[in-house]
mmCIF file of the N, C-alpha and C atoms, coordinates in Angstrom:
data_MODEL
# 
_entry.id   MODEL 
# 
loop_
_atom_site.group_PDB 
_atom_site.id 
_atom_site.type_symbol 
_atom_site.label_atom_id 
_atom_site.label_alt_id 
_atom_site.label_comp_id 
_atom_site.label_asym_id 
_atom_site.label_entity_id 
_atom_site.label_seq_id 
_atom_site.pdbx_PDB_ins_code 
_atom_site.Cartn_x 
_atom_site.Cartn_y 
_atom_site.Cartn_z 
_atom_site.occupancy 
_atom_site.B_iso_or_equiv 
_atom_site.pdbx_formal_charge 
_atom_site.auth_seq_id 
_atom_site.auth_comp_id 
_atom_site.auth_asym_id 
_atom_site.auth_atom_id 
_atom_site.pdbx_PDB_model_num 
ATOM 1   N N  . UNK A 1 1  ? 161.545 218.680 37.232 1.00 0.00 ? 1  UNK A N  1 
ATOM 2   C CA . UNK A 1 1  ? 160.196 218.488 37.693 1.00 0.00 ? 1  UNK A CA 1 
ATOM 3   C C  . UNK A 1 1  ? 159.196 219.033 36.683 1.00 0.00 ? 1  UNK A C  1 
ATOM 4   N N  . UNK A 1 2  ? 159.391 219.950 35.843 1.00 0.00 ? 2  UNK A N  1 
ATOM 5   C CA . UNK A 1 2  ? 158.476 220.917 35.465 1.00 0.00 ? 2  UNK A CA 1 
ATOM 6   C C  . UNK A 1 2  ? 158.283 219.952 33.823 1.00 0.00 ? 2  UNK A C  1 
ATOM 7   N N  . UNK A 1 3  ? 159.317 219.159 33.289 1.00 0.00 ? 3  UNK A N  1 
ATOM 8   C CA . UNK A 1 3  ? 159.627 218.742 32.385 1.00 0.00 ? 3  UNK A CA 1 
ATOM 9   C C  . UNK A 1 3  ? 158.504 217.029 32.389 1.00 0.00 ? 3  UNK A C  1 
ATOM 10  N N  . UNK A 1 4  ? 158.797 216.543 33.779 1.00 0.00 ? 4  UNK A N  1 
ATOM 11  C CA . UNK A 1 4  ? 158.158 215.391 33.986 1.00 0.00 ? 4  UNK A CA 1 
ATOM 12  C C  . UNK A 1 4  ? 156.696 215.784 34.293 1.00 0.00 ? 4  UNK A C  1 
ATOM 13  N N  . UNK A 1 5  ? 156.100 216.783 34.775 1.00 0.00 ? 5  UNK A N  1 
ATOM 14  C CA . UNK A 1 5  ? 154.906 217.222 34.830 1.00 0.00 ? 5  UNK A CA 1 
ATOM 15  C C  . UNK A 1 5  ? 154.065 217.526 33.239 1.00 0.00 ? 5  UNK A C  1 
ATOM 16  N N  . UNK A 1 6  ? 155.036 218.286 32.150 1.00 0.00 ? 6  UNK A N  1 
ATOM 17  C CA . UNK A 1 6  ? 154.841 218.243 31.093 1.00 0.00 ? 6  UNK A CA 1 
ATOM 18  C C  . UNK A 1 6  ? 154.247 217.255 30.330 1.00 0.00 ? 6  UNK A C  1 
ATOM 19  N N  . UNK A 1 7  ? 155.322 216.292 30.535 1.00 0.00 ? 7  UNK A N  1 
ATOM 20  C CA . UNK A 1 7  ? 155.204 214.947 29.783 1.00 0.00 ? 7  UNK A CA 1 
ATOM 21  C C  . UNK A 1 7  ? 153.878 214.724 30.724 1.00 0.00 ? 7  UNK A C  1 
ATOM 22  N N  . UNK A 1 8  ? 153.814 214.244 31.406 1.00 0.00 ? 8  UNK A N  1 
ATOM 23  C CA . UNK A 1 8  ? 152.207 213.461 32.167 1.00 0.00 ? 8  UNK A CA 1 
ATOM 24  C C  . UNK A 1 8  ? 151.290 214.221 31.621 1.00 0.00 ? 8  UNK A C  1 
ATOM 25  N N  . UNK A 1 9  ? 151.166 215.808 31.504 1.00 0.00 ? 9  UNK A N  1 
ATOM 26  C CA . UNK A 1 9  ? 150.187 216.169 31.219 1.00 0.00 ? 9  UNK A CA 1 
ATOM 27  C C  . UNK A 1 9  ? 149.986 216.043 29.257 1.00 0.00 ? 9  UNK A C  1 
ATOM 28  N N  . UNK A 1 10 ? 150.923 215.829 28.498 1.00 0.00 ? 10 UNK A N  1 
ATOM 29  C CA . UNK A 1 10 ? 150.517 215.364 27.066 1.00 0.00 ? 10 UNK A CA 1 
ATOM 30  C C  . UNK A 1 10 ? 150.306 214.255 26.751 1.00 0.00 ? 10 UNK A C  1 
ATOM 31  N N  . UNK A 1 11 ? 150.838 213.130 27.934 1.00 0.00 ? 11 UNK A N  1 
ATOM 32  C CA . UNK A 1 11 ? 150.085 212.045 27.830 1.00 0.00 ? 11 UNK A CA 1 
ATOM 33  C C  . UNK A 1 11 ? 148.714 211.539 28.014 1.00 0.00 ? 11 UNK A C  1 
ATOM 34  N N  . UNK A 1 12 ? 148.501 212.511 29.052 1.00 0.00 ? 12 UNK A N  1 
ATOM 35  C CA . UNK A 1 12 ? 146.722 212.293 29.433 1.00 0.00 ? 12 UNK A CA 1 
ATOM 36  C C  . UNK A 1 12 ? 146.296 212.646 27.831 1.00 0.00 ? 12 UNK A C  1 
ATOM 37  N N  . UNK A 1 13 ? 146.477 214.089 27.437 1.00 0.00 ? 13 UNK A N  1 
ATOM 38  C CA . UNK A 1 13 ? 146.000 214.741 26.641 1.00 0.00 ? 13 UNK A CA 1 
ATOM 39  C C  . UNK A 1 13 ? 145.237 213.422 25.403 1.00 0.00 ? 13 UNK A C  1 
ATOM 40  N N  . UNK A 1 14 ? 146.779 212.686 24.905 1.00 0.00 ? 14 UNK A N  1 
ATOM 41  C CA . UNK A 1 14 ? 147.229 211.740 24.067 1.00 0.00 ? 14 UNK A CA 1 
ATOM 42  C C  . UNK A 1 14 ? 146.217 211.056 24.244 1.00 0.00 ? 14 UNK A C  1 
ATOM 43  N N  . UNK A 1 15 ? 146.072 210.418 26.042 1.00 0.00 ? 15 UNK A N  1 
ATOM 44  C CA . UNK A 1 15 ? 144.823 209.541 25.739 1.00 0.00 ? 15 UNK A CA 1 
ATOM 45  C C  . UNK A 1 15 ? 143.355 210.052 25.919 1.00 0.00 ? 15 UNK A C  1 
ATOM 46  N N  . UNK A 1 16 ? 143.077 211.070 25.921 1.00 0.00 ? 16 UNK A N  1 
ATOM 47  C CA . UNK A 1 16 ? 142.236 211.669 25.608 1.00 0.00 ? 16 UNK A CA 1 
ATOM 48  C C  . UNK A 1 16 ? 141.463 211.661 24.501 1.00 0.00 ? 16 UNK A C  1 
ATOM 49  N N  . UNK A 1 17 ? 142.647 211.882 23.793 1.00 0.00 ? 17 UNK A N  1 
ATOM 50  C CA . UNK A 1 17 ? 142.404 211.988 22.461 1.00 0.00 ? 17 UNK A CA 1 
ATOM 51  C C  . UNK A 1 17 ? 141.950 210.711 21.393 1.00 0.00 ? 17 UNK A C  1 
ATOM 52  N N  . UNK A 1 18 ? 142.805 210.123 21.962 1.00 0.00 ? 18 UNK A N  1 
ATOM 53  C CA . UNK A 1 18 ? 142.625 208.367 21.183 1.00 0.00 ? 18 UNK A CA 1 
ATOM 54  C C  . UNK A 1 18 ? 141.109 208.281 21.974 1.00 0.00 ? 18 UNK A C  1 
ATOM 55  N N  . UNK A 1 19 ? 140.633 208.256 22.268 1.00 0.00 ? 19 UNK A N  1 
ATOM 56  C CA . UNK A 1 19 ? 139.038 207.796 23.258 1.00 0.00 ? 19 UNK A CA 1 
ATOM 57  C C  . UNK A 1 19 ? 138.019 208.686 22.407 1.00 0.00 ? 19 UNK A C  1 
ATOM 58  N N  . UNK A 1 20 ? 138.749 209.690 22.131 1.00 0.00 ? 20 UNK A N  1 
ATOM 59  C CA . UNK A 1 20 ? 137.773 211.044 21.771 1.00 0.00 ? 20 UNK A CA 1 
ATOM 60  C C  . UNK A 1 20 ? 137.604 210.834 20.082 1.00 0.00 ? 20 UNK A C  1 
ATOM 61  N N  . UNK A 1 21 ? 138.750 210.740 19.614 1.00 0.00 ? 21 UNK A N  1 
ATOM 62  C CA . UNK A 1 21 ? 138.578 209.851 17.854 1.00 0.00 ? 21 UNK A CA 1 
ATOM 63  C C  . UNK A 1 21 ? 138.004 208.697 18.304 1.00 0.00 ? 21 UNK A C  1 
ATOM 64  N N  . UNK A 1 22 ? 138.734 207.802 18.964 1.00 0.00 ? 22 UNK A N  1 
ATOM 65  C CA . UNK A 1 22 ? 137.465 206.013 19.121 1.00 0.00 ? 22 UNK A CA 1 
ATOM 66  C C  . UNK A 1 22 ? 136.459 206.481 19.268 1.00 0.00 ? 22 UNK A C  1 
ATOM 67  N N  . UNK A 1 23 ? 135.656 207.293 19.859 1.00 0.00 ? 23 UNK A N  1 
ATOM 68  C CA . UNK A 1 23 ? 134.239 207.757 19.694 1.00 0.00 ? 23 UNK A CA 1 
ATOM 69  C C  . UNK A 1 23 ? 133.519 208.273 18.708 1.00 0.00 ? 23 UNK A C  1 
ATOM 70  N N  . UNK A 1 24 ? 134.383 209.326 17.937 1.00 0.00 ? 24 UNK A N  1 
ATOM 71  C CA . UNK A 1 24 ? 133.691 209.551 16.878 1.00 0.00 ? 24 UNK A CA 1 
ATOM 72  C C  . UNK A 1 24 ? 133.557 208.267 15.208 1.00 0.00 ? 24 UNK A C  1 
ATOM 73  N N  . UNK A 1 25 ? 134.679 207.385 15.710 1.00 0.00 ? 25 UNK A N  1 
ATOM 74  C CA . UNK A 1 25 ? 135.290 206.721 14.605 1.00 0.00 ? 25 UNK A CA 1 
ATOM 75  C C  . UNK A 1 25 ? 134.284 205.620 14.809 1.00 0.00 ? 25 UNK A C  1 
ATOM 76  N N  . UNK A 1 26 ? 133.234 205.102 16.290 1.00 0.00 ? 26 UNK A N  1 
ATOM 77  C CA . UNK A 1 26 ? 132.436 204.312 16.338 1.00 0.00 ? 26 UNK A CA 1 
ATOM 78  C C  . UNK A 1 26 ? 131.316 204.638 15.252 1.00 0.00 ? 26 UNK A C  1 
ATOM 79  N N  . UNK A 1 27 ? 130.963 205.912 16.268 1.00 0.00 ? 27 UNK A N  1 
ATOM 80  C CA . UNK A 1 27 ? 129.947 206.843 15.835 1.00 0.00 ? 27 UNK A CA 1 
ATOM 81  C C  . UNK A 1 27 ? 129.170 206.658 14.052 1.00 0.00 ? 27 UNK A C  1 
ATOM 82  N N  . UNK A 1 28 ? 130.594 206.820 13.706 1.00 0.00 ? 28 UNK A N  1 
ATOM 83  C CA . UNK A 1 28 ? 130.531 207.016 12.379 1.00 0.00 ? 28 UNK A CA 1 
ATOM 84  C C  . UNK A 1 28 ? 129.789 205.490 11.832 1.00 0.00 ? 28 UNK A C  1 
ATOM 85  N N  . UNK A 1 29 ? 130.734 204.210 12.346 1.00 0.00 ? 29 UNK A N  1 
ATOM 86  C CA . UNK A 1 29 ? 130.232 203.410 11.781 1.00 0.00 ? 29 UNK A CA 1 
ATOM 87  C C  . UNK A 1 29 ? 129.193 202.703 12.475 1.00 0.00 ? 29 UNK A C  1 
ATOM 88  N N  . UNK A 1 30 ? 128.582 203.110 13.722 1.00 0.00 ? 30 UNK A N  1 
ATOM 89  C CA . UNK A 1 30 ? 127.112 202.875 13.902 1.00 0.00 ? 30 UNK A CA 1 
ATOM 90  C C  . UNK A 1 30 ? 126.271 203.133 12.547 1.00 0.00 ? 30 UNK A C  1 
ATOM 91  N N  . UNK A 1 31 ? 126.392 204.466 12.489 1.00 0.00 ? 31 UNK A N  1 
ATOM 92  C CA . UNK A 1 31 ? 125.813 205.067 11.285 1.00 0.00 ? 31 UNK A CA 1 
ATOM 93  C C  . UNK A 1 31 ? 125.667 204.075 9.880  1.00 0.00 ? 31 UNK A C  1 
ATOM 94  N N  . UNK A 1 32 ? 126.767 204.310 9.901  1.00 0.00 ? 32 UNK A N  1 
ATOM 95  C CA . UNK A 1 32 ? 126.973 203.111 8.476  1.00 0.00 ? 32 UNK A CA 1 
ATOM 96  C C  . UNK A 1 32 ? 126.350 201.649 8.436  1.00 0.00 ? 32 UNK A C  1 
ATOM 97  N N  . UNK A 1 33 ? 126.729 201.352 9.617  1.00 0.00 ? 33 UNK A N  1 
ATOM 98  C CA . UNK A 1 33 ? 125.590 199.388 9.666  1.00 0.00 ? 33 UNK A CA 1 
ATOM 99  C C  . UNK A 1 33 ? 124.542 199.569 10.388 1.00 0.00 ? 33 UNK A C  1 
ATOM 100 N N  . UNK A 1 34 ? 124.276 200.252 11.091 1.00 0.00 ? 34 UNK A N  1 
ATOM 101 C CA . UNK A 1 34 ? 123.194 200.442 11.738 1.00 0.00 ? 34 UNK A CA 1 
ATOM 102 C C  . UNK A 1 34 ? 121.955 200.770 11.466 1.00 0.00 ? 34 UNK A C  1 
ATOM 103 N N  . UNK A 1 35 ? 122.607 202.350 12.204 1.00 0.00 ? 35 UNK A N  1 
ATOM 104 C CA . UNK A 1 35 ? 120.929 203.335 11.715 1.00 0.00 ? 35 UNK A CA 1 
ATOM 105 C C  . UNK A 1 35 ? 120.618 203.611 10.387 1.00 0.00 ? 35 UNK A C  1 
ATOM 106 N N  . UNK A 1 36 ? 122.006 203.812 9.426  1.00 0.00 ? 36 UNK A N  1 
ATOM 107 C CA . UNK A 1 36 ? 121.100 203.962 7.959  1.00 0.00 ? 36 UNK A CA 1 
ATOM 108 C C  . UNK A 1 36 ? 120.449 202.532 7.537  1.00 0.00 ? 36 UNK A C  1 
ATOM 109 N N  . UNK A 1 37 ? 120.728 201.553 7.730  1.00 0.00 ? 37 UNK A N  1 
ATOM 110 C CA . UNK A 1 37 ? 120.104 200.435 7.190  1.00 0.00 ? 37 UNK A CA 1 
ATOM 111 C C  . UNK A 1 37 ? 119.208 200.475 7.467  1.00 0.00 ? 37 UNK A C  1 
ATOM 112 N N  . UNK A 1 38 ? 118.574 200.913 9.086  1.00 0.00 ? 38 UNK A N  1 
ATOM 113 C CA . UNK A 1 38 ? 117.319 200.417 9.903  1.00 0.00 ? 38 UNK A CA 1 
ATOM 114 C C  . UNK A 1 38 ? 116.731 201.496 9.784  1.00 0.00 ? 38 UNK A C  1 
ATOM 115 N N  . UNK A 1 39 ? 116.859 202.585 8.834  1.00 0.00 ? 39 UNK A N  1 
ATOM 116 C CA . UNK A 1 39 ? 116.104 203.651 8.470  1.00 0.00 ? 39 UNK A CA 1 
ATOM 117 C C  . UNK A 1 39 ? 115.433 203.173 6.781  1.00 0.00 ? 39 UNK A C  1 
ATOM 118 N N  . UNK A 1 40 ? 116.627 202.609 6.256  1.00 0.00 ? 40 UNK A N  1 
ATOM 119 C CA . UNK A 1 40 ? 115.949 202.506 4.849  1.00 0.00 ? 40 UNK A CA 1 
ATOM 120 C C  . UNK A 1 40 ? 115.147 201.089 4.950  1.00 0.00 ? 40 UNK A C  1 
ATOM 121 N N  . UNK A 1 41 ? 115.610 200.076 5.730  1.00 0.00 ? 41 UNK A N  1 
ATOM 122 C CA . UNK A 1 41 ? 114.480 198.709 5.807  1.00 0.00 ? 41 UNK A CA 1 
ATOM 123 C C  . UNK A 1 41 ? 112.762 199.353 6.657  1.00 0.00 ? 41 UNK A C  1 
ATOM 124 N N  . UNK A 1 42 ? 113.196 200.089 6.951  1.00 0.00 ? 42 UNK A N  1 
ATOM 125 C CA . UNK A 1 42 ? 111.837 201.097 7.968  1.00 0.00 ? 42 UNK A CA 1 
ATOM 126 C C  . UNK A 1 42 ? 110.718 201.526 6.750  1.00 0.00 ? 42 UNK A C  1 
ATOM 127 N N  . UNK A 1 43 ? 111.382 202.403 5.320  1.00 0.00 ? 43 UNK A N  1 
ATOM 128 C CA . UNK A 1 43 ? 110.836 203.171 4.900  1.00 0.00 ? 43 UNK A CA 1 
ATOM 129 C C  . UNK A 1 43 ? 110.761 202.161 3.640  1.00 0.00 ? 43 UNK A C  1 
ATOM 130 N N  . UNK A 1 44 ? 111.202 201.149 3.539  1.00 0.00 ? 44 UNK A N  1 
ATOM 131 C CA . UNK A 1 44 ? 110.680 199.588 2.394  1.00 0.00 ? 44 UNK A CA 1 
ATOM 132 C C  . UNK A 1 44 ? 109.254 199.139 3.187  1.00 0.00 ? 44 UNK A C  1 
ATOM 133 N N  . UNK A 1 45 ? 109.393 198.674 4.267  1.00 0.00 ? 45 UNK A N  1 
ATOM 134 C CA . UNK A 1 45 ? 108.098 198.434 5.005  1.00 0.00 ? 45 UNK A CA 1 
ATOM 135 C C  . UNK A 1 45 ? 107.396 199.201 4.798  1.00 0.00 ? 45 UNK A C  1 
ATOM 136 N N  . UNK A 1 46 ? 107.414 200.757 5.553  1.00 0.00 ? 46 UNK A N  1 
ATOM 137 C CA . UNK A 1 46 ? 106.438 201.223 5.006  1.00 0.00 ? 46 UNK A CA 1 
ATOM 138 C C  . UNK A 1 46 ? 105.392 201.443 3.374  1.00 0.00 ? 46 UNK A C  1 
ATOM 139 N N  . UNK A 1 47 ? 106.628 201.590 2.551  1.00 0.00 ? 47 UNK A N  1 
ATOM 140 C CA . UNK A 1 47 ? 106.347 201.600 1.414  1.00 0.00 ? 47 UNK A CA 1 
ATOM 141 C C  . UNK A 1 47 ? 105.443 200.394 0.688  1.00 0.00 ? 47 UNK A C  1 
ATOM 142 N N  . UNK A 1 48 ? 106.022 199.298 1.458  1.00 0.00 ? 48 UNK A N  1 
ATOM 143 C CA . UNK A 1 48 ? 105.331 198.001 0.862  1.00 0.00 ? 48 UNK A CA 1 
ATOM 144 C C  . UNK A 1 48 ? 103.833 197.919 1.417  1.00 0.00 ? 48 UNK A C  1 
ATOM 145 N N  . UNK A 1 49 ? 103.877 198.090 2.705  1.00 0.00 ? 49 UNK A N  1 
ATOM 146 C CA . UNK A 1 49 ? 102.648 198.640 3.708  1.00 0.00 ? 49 UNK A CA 1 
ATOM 147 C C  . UNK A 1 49 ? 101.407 199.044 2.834  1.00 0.00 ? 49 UNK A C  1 
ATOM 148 N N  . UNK A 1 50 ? 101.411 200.520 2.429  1.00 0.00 ? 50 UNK A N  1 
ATOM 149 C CA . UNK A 1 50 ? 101.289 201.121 1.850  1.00 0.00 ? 50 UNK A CA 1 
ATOM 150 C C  . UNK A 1 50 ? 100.584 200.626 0.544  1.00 0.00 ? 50 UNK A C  1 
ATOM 151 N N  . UNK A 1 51 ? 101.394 200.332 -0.152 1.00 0.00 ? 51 UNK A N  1 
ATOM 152 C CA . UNK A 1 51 ? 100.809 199.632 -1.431 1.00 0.00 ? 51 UNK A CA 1 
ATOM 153 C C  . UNK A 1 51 ? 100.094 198.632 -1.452 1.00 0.00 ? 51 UNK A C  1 
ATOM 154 N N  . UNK A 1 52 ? 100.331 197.960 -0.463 1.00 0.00 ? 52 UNK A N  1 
ATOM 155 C CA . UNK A 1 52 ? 99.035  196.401 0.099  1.00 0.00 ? 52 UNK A CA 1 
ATOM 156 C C  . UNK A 1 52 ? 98.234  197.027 0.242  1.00 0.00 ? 52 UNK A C  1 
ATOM 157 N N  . UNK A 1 53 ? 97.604  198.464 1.156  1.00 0.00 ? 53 UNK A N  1 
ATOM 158 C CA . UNK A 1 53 ? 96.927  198.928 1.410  1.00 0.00 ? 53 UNK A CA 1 
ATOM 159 C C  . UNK A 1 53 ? 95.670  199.642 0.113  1.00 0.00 ? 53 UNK A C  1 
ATOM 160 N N  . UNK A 1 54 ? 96.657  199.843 -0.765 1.00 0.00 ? 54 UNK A N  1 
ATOM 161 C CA . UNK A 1 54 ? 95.833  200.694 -1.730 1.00 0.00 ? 54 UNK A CA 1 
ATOM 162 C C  . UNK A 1 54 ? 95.671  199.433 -2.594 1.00 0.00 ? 54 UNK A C  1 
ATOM 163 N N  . UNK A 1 55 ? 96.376  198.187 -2.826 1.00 0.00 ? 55 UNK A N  1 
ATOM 164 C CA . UNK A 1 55 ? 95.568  197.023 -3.787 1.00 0.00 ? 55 UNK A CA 1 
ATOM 165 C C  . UNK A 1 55 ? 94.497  196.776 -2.846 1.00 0.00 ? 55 UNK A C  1 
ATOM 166 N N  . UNK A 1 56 ? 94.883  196.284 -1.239 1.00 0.00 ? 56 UNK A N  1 
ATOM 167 C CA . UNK A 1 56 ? 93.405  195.993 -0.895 1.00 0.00 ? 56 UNK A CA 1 
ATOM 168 C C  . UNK A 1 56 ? 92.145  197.043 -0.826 1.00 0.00 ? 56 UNK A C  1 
ATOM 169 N N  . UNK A 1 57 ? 92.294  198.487 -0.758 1.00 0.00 ? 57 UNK A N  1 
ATOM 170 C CA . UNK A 1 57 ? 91.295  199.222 -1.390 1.00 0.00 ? 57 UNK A CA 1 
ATOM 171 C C  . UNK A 1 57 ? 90.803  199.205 -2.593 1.00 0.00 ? 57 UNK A C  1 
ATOM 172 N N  . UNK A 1 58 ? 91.547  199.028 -3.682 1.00 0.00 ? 58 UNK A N  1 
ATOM 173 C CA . UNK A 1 58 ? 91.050  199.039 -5.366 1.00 0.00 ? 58 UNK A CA 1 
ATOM 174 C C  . UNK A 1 58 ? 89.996  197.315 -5.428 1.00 0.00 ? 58 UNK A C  1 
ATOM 175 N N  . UNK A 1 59 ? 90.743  196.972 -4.264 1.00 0.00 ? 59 UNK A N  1 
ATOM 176 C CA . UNK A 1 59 ? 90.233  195.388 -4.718 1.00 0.00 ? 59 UNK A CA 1 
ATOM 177 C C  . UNK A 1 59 ? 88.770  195.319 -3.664 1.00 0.00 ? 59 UNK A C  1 
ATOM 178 N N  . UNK A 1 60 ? 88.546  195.759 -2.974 1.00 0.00 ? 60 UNK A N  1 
ATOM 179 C CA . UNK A 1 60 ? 87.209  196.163 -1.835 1.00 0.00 ? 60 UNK A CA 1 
ATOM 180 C C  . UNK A 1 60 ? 86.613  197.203 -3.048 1.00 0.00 ? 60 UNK A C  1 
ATOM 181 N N  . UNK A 1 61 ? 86.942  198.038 -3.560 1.00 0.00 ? 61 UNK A N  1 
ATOM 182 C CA . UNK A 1 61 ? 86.156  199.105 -4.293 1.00 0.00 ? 61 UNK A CA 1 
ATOM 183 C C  . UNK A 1 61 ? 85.311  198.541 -5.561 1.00 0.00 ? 61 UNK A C  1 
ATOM 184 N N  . UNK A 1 62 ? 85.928  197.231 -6.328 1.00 0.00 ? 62 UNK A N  1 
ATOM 185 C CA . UNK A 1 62 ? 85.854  196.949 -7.383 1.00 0.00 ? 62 UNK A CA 1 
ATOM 186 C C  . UNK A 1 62 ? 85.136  195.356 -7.065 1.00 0.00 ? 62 UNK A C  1 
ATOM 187 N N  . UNK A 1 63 ? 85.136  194.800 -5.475 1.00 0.00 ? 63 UNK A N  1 
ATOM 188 C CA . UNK A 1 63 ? 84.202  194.121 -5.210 1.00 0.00 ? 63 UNK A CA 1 
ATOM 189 C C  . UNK A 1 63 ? 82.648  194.814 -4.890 1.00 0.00 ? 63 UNK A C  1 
ATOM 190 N N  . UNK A 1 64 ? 82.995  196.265 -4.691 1.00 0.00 ? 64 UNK A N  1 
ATOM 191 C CA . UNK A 1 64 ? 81.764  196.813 -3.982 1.00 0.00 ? 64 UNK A CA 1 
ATOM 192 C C  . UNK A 1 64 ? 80.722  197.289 -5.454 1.00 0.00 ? 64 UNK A C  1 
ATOM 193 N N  . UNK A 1 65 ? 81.593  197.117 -6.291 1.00 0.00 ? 65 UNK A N  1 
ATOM 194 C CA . UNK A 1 65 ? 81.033  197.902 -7.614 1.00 0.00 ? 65 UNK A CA 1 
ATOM 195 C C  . UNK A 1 65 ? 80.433  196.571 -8.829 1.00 0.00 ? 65 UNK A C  1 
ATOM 196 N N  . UNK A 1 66 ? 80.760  195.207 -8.077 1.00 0.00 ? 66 UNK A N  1 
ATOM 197 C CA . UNK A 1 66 ? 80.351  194.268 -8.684 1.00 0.00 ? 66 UNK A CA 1 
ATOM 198 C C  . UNK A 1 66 ? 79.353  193.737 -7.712 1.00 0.00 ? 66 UNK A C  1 
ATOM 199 N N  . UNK A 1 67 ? 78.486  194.698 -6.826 1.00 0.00 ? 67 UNK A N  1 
ATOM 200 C CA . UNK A 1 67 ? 77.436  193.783 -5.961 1.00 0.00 ? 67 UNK A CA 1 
ATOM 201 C C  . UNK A 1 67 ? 76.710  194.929 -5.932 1.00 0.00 ? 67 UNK A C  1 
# 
C-alpha cells in the first residue's frame, strides 16, 4: 500500500511539473514573438513620430521666417 501511494504521489508531482516547465517554456517564447517585437515596433513609431514632428517644426519655423 505504502509503495502504491508513493508511486501516485510522484506521479502527480511528474505532472506537475511538466505544466510548471510548459509554463515557463511558453512564457519564454511569448517573450520572444511577442512582447519584444511589440516593444521595439512601439519605440520605431515613436521614434519616427517624433522626427515628423521636428521636420514639421523646422518646416513651420522656416515658413514663419519667410513671411
Amino acid at each position: 500500500m505504502s509503495s502504491h501511494l508513493a508511486m501516485v504521489y510522484w506521479s502527480g508531482m511528474l505532472v506537475l511539473f511538466f505544466f510548471w516547465a510548459y509554463g515557463i517554456a511558453s512564457f519564454i517564447l511569448d517573450l520572444k514573438n511577442k512582447i519584444v517585437p511589440g516593444i521595439i515596433q512601439y519605440r520605431r513609431g515613436r521614434r519616427r513620430e517624433k522626427a515628423k514632428q521636428e521636420q514639421d517644426d523646422e518646416r513651420d519655423e522656416r515658413e514663419k521666417q519667410l513671411y
